[in-house]
N, C-alpha and C positions, 0 to 999 in steps of 0.2 A: 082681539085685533079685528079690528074691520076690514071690508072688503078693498077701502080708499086707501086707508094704512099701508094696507098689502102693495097695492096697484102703488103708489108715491114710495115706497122704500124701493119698489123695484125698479120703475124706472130713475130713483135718484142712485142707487146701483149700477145699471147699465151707463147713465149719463160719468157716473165719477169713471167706470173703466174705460168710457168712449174718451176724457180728458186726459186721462194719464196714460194710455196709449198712442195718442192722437200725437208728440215727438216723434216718438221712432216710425211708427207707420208714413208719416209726413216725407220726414227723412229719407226712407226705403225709397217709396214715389220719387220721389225729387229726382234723386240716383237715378232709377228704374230709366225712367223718361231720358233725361239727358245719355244714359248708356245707349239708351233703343236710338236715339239719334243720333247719336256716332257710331252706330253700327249698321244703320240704313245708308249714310253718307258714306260711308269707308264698305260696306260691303263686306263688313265682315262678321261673321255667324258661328261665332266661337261663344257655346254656353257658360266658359267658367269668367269670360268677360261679362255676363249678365247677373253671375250670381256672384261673386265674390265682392264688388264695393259697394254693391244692397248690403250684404252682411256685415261687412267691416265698419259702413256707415251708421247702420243700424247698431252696432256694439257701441260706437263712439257717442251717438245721442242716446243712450243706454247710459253711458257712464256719465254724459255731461246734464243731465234731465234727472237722476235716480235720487238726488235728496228733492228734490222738485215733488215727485212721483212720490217718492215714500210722505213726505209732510201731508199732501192731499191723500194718502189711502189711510195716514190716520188721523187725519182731519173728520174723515165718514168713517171712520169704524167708532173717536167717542161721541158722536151723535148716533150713531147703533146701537153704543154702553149708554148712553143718556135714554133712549126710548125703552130699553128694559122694561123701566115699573111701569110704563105708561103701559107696555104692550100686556102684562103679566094682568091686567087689569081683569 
């Protein structure tokens, strides 16, 4: 295996988990922001108001993303089974 090999599987590695993440993180945000401003507007500073419909919302793009998600992580795992014999070289 080469040093470019290395360097292009890794970052086509980080790029596939930065996509198949990039729903639910999106989501969280969204939430986040819109909670921080009705919480600035209304004055009110109650933590479980901050963390519970991050979570909740995050669970629901979780299950509405998750065949999405799984198709793409074995999408890149058989071109990982495909590079085998290249790399075994």
């Amino acid at each position: 295996m080469t040093q470019e090999l290395a360097a292009y599987l890794t970052s086509h590695a980080l790029t596939t988990a930065l996509i198949v993440s990039a729903p639910m993180l999106l989501a969280g945000m969204i939430v986040g922001v819109a909670v921080s401003i009705f919480q600035a507007v209304t004055q009110i500073n109650e933590m479980t108001l901050a963390f519970v419909p991050k979570i909740v919302v995050t669970a629901l793009a979780l299950l509405v993303f998750m065949q999405w998600m799984a198709a793409k992580l074995v999408d890149f795992m058989h071109y990982i089974f495909e590079l085998i014999p290249t790399i075994a070289r």
